[in-house]
C-alpha positions in Angstrom: 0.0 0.0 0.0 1.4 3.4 -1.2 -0.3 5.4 2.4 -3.2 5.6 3.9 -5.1 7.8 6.4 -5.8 7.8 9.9 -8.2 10.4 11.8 -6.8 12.3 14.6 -9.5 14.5 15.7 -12.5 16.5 14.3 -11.8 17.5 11.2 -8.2 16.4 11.2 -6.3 13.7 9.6 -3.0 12.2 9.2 -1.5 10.5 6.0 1.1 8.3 6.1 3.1 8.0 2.5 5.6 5.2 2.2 8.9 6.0 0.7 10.0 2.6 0.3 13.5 1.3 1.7 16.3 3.4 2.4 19.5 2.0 0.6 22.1 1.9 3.1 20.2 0.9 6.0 17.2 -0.8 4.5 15.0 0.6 7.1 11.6 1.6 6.0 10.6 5.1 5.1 7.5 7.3 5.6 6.2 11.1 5.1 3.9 12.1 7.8 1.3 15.1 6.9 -1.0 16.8 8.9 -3.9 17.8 6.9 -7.0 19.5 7.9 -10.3 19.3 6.6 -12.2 16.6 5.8 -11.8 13.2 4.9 -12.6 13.9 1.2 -9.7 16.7 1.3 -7.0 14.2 3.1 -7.7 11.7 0.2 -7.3 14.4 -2.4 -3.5 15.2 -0.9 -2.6 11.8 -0.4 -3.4 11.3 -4.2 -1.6 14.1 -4.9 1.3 12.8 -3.1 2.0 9.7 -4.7 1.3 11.5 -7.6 3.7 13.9 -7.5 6.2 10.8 -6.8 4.7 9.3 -9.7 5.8 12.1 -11.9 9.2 13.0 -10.7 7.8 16.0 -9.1 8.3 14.6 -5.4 10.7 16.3 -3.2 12.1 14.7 0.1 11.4 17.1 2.5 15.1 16.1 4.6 17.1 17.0 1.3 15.8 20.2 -0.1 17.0 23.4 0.6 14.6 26.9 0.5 16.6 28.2 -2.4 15.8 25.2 -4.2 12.1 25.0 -3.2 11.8 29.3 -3.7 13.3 28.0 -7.3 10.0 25.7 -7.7 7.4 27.8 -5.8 8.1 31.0 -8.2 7.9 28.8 -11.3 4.9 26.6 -10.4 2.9 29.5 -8.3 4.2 33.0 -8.7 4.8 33.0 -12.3 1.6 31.4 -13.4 -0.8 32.7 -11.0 -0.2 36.0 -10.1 -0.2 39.4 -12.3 3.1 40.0 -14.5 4.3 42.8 -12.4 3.6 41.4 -9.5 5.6 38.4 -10.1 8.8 40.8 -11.2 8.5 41.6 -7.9 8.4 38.5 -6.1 11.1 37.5 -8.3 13.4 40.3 -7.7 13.2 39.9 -4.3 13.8 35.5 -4.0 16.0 36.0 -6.4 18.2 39.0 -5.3 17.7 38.5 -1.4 16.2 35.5 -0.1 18.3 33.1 -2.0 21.2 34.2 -1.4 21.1 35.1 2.2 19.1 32.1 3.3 18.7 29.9 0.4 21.2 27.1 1.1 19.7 26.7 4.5 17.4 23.3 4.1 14.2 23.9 4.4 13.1 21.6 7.3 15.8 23.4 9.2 14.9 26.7 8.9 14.7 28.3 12.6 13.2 31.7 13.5 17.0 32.7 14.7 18.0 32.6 10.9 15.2 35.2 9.5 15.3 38.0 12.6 19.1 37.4 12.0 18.7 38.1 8.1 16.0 41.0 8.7 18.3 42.9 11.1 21.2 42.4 8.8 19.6 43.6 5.7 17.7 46.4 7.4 21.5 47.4 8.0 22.7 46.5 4.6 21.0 44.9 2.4 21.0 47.0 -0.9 21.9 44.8 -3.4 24.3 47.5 -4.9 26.3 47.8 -1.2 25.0 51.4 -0.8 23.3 50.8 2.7 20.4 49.1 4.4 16.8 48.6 2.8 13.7 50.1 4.8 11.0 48.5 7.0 8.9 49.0 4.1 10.3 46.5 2.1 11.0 44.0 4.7 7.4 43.6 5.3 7.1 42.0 1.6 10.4 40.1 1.9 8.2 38.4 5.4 5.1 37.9 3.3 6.9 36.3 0.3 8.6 34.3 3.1 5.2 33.8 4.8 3.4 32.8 1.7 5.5 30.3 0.1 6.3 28.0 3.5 2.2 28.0 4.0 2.6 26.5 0.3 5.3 24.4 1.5 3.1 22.7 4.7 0.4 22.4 1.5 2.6 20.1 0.2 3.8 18.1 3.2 7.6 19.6 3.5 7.0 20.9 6.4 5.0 21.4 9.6 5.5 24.9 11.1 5.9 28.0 9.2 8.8 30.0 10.8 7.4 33.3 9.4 4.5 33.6 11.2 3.9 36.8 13.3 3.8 34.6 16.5 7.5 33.3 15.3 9.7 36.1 13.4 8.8 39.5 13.4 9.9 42.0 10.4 10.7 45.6 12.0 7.7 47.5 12.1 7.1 49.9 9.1 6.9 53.3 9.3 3.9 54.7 8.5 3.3 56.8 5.1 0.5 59.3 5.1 -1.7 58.7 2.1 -1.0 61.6 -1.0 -4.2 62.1 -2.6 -5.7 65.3 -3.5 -8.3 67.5 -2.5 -11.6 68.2 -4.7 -9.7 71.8 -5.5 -6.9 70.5 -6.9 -8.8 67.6 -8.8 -10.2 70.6 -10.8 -7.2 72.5 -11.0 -5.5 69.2 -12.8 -8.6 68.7 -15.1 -8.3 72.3 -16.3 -4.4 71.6 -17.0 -5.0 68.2 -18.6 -7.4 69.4 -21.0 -4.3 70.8 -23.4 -2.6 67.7 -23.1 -3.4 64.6 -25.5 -3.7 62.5 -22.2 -7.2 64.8 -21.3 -9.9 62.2 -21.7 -7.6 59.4 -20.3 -6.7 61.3 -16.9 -10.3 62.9 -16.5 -11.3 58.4 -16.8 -8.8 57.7 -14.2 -10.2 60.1 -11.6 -13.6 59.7 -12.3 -13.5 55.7 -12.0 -10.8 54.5 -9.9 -9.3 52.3 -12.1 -5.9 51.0 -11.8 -3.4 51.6 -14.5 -3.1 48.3 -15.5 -7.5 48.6 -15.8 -7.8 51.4 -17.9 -4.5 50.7 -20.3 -6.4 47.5 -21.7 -9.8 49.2 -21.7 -11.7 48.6 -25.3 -14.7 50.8 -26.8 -16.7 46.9 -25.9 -15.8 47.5 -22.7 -17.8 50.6 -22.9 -22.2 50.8 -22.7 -22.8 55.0 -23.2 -26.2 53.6 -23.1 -26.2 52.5 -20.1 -23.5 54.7 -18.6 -21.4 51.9 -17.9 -18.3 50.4 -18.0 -16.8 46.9 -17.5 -13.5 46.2 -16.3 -12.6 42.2 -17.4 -8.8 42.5 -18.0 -5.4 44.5 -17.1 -2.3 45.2 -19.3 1.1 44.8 -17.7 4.7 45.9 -19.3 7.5 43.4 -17.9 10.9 44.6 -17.5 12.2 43.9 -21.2 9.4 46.3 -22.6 7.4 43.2 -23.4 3.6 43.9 -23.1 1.1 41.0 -21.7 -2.6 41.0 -21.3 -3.9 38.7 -18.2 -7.9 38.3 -17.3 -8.9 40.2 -13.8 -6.7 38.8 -11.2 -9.7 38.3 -9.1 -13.6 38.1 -9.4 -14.0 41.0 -7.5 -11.6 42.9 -9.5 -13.9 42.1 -12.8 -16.6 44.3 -11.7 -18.7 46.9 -13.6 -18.1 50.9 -12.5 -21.2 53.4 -13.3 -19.8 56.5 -14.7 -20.7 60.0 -14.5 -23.0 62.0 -17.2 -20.0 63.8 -17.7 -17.5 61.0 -18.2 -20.0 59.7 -20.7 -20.3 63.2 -22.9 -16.5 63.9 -22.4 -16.5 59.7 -24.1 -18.4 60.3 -26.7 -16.2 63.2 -27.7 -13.1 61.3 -27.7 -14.1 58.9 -30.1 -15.8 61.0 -32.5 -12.2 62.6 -32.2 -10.5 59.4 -32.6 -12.5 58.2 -35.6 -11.8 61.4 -37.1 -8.2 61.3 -36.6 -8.6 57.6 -38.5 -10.0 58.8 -41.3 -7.3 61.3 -41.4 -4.9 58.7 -41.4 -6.9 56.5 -43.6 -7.2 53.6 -41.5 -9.7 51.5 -40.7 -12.7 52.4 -39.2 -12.9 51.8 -34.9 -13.9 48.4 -34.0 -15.1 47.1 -30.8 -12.0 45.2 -29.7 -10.0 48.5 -30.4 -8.3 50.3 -27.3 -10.0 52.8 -26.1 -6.5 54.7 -24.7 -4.1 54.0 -27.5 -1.4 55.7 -30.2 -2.9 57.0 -33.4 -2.1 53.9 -34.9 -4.3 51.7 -32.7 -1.1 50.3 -30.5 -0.6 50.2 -26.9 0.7 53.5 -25.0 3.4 52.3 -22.4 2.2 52.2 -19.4 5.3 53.9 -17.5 5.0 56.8 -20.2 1.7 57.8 -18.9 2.7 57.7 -15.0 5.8 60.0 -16.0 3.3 62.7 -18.3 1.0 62.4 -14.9 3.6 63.5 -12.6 4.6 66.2 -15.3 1.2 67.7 -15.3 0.9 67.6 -11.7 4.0 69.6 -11.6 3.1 72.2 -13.9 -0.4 72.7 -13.0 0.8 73.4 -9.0 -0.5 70.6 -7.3 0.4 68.8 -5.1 2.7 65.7 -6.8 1.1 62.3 -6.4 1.6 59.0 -8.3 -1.0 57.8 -10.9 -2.0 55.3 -8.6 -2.9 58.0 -6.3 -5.5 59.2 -8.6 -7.4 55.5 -7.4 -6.9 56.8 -3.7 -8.1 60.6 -4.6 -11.2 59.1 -6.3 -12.1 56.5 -3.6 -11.2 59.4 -0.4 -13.4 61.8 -1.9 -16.3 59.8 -2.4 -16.0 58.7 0.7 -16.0 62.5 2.0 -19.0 62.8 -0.2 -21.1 60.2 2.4 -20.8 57.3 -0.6 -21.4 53.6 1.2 -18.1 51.8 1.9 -19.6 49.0 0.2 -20.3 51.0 -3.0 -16.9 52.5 -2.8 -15.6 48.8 -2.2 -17.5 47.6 -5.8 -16.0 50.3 -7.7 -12.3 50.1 -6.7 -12.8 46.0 -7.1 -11.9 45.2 -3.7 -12.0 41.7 -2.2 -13.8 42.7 0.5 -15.2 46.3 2.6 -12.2 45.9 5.4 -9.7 46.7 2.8 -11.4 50.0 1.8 -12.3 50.9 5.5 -8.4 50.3 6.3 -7.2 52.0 3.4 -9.0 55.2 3.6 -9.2 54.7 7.0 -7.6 58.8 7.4 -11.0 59.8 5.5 -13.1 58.1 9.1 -12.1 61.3 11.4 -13.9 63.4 9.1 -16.8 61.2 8.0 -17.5 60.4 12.1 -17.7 64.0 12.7 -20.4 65.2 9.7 -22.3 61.7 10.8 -22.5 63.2 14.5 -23.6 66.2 13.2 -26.2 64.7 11.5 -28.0 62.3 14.0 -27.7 65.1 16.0 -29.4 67.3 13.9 -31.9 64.6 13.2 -32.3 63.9 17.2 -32.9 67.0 18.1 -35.8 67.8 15.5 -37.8 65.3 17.4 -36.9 66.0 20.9 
């Protein structure tokens, strides 16, 4: 028999894999893993387990190191199921920190000891080009990466404690940073700037929707219901490091969401592709189709996406505001609604956030204000009837 399962406790079980004979000692060999859930679940991971041995793809837990299973865990996870740029980063970071600080340690013995020991030194100096320390900031992501892929190591049975849990190492704490967004003054002021630029109808999008760059960059006029007065967000567009340009579906269900727009957003729409179709005809191209990009070069191809965040910052300079990130437009659109009296929840739906707690702890600085006008109002609405 290649394992079987034994119940421990409610909803817990424990499989036992053989591994046949060891060579030199001809001792008999097993895996032991922990798995909860139920009985259904354990069945599924002990099939999984023999067959992953079946295939090659089985690891034994005593012989490989965390460089070697970070190597694995970016190509069989990170690469394939998270967003492009998001996987650069993960990469850069196994890659350029992890793995060689801590990568030839094996991965059952990894001890607490070993990350506080690399966090402190590479709080110190850990910039990869010698020139000092890196900041809390960025520790925090080097713990979740950490985090993240020995939860996905337990999943498979290497292991039976994760080491980068809070209640094990610690990262050092990071320093707050005070949200940049602007106020509804300075939204205008930027609009009226904008409107001489050819990024206009793009920029006046991006504040009045909350969409993330990658959103809006892979936007098509299908995408778009000036019926309706609405618009559908189903897929993102990501540039990679060597300029390469990839299109990936939402990353999550709650990201592929549909946003109402504004009567204004609309008219200023309908504008801009009367414009574009002119400018076609000009060029004696083809007329627009449904499947072209709504934000695009004359000749129907992509715009880079770092090119737009640099003419953003530009404009924000020029105009006199105060200079945010593109990305900050997302947190200007979201912090004012929210000023404004909108629902969390209906806040939550447009930016495509899993779930209302994000949105309540990301705009959280917005709650002083709200708490106050919503005090003023039962008060006012009290004391009408006392």
């Amino acid at each position: 028999m290649r394992g079987h399962i034994v119940k421990r406790y409610k909803s817990s079980y424990t499989i036992y894999l053989n591994l046949g004979r060891d060579p030199v000692t001809g001792k008999r060999k097993q895996l032991v893993v922990s798995v909860k859930g139920t009985k259904r679940q354990a069945e599924q991971k002990l099939a999984d387990l023999i067959h992953g041995m079946d295939i090659g793809n089985y690891i034994k837990p005593n012989k490989v190191t965390l460089g070697e299973f970070l190597g694995r865990w970016m190509k069989d996870y990170v690469w394939r199921k998270l967003s492009p740029r998001v996987a650069e980063g993960y990469d850069t970071i196994v890659r350029c920190h992890l793995i060689p600080k801590l990568g030839s340690i094996y991965l059952t013995q990894l001890r607490t000891d070993h990350l506080q020991t690399y966090y402190s030194e590479t709080l110190a100096a850990g910039r990869v080009d010698k020139t000092g320390g890196l900041s809390a900031q960025t520790l925090v992501h080097h713990h979740t990466i950490l985090h993240k892929a020995l939860e996905d190591a337990i999943e498979q049975g290497l292991l039976f404690r994760n080491v980068a849990s809070l209640d094990s190492a610690k990262p050092p704490p990071a320093e707050h940073r005070e949200m940049l967004v602007w106020s509804e003054d300075e939204l205008v002021t930027f609009i009226q700037a904008a409107k001489k630029t050819p990024y206009y109808a793009l920029f006046y999008v991006v504040l009045f929707t909350g969409m993330r760059r990658s959103e809006f960059m892979a936007l098509r006029w299908s995408d778009i219901d000036l019926t309706t007065n609405q618009l559908s967000v189903a897929r993102t567009l990501h540039q990679l490091r060597d300029g390469t340009l990839i299109y990936r579906d939402t990353k999550t269900t709650k990201s592929r969401r549909t946003i109402a727009l504004t009567p204004s957003t609309v008219k200023l729409l309908e504008e801009y592709r009367k414009t574009q179709e002119a400018k076609r005809a000009a060029l004696h191209m083809q007329p627009l189709k449904s499947d072209d990009l709504v934000f695009c070069k004359p000749d129907g191809s992509e715009l880079r996406p770092n090119t737009i965040s640099r003419a953003w910052v530009d404009l924000a300079v020029r105009a006199g505001v105060k200079r945010i990130r593109l990305h900050d437009a997302r947190h200007t659109h979201a912090s004012i609604m929210l000023k404004q009296g909108t629902p969390a929840k209906v806040v939550q739906e447009r930016l495509g956030h899993a779930n209302v707690g994000i949105t309540l702890d990301t705009y959280s600085h917005v709650a002083p204000g709200m708490q106050e006008d919503a005090a003023l109002r039962f008060d006012d609405i009290a004391r009408g009837k006392l």
